[in-house]
C-alpha positions in Angstrom: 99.3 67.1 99.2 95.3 66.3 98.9 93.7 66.7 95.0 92.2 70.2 95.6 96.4 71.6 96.8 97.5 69.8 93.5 95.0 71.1 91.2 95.3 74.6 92.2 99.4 74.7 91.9 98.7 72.8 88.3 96.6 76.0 87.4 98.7 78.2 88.7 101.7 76.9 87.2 99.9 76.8 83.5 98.8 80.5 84.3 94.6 78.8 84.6 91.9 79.8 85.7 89.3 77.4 87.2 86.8 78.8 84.8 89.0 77.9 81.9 89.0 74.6 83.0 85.4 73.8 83.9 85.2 74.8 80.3 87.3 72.8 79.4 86.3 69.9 81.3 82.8 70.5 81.0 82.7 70.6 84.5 80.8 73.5 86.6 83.3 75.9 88.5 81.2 75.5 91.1 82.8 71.7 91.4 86.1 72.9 91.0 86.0 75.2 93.3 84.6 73.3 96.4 87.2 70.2 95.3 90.3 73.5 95.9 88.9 75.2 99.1 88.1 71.4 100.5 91.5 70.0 99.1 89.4 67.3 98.7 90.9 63.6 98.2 87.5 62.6 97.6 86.0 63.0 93.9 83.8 61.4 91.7 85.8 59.5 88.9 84.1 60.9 86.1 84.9 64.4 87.4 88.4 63.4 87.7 88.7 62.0 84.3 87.6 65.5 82.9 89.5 67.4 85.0 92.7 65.2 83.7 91.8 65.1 80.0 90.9 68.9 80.0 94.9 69.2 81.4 96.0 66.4 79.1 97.4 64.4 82.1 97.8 60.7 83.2 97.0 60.4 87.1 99.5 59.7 87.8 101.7 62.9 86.8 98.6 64.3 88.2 99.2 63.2 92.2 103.2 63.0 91.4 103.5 65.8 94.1 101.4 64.3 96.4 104.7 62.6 98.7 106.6 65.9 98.3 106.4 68.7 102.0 103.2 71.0 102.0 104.4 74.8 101.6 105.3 76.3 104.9 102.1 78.2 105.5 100.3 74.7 105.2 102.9 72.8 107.6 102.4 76.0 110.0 98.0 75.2 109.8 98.2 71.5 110.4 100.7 72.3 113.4 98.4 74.6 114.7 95.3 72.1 114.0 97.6 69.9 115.8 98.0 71.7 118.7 94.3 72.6 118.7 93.1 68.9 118.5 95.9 68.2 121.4 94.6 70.8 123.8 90.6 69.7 123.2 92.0 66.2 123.7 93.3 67.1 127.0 90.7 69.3 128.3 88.4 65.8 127.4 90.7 63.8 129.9 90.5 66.3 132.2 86.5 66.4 132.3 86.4 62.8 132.4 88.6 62.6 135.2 86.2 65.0 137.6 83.5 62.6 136.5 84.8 59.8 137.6 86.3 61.7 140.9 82.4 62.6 141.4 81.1 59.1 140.4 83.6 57.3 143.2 82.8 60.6 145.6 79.2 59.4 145.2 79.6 55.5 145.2 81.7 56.4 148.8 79.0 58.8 150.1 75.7 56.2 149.2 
């Protein structure tokens, strides 16, 4: 589970809103927002410090369900992704495979 997943189950689970916290933090929505819709593993420290001190949290508790199983609807997105990637890998292998059928077609013919 990535920062921006953990974040938003910690506000849902205290019943707050991102607003409420970039109060809090002192930290624009804005911020908050992109870090949740990313689910971002990449953030500034000092953003991170806020964001913990505003939720009166070590980092640890923070990330502490970061090892547990996405939620199903999650699990079913990266399968799909997964899939996805897969098939574009595949039609890659294929194209380069008629290239280099054309390239020794054309090295036979010269």
């Amino acid at each position: 589970m990535n920062l921006g997943s953990r974040l938003e189950e910690i506000l849902k689970d205290r019943g707050m809103t991102v607003t409420q916290l970039a109060r809090e933090a002192e930290v624009s929505p804005q911020t908050l927002y992109a870090m949740i819709r990313r689910d971002s593993n990449k953030v500034d420290m000092n953003i991170m410090a806020r964001i913990l001190q505003a939720l009166q949290m070590e980092l640890a508790e923070f990330v502490e369900l970061a090892g547990r199983e996405a939620p199903a609807g999650r699990k079913q997105q990266a399968a799909a992704g997964a899939e996805e990637k897969t098939a574009k890998e595949e039609e890659r292998e294929e194209t380069t495979e008629k290239r280099s059928g054309r390239r020794e077609m054309e090295t036979y013919l010269l």
